[in-house]
Steps between C-alpha positions, in 0.01 A plus 500: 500500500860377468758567270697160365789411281327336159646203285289551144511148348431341203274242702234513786554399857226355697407497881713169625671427227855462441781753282831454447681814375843540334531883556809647256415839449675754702204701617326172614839379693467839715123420505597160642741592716276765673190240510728273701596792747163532588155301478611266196180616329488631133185560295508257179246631227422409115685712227197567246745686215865466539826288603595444854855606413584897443169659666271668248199237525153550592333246805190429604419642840379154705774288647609283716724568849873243477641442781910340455473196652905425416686685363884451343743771390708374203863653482476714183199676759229318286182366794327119474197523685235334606150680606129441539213707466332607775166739438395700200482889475434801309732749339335847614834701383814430285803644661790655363776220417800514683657349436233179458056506474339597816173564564262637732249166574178402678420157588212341383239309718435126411132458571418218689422171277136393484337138527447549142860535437561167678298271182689780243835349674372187445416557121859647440645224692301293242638673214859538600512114531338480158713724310820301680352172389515628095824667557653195621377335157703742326840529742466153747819679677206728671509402876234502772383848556546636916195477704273798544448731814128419609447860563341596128645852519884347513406223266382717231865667548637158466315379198567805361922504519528143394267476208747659301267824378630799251604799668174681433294218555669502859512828589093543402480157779694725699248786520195330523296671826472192679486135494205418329599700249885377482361140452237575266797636251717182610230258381477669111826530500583142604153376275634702231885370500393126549274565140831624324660224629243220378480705180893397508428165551234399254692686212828248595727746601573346815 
């Protein structure tokens, strides 16, 4: 068990992907400024009730591990960063604040991805490309998306940060037990988006 500073967001962070953070308030500045003394890790987890400014919110208890990647201090003591998730874990104790969240943590184990999850890559591969393909009818500014990781475990984490999902959408993606399960969700949630968007497109309201 470890105890870790927490940023509560308003948005999930994924294993490998990218989050740039404009940190203003003064409890996260001493948060920030104490990360960067030490391991530059923070724990980055989903506010379910609540505003990321003042305190006072309620989060959900499975997040992700950011590590500052670069980091910039502005003159009025405001931070720019840059960070990446790392691994997920689970909140086993809310701490005291103080001045900023931290929590008492366990990691959580990835299981290791199955054959099975290789062809459920495949399919959300499949689906990402065809949900791109209508978006692009409705915004042809939409670039090529990045190419995914081969490993289904870190492409289900990719799939998942750039398809653009609601907060509770992600965080449920975020959760899942394993892989099989992760991609399973991805592939309704990718079938069901590319629907709304065709719905979009035969009513004219491209």
């Amino acid at each position: 068990m470890a105890v870790v500073p927490m940023f509560p967001l308003g948005t999930v962070l994924f294993p490998y992907a990218l989050l740039p953070l404009h940190v203003f308030e003064p409890r996260y500045r001493l948060m920030t400024k104490r990360v960067l003394e030490s391991d530059y890790e923070f724990g980055v987890v989903l506010i379910e009730r609540g505003s990321e400014v003042g305190g006072g919110d309620i989060r959900f208890d499975v997040g992700t591990i950011a590590r500052v990647v670069q980091a910039a201090e502005l003159p009025d003591g405001r931070f720019s960063l840059a960070t990446v998730g790392l691994r997920r874990f689970q909140v086993t104790n809310w701490l005291d604040e103080d001045p900023y969240p931290q929590a008492e943590i366990e990691p959580i184990t990835e299981p290791e991805p199955t054959a099975a999850d290789a062809d459920a890559r495949v399919r959300v591969e499949r689906g990402l490309d065809a949900l791109i393909d209508l978006a692009r009818q409705l915004d042809p500014r939409i670039g090529e998306r990045p190419a995914l990781d081969a490993d289904p475990a870190r492409a289900a984490y990719e799939v998942a940060a750039y398809a653009g999902l609601g907060p509770l959408d992600a965080q449920r993606v975020l959760e899942a037990h394993d892989t099989s399960t992760r991609l399973a969700y991805l592939d309704a949630l990718l079938s069901e988006r590319a629907d709304e968007l065709r719905a979009r497109l035969s009513d004219g309201l491209g």
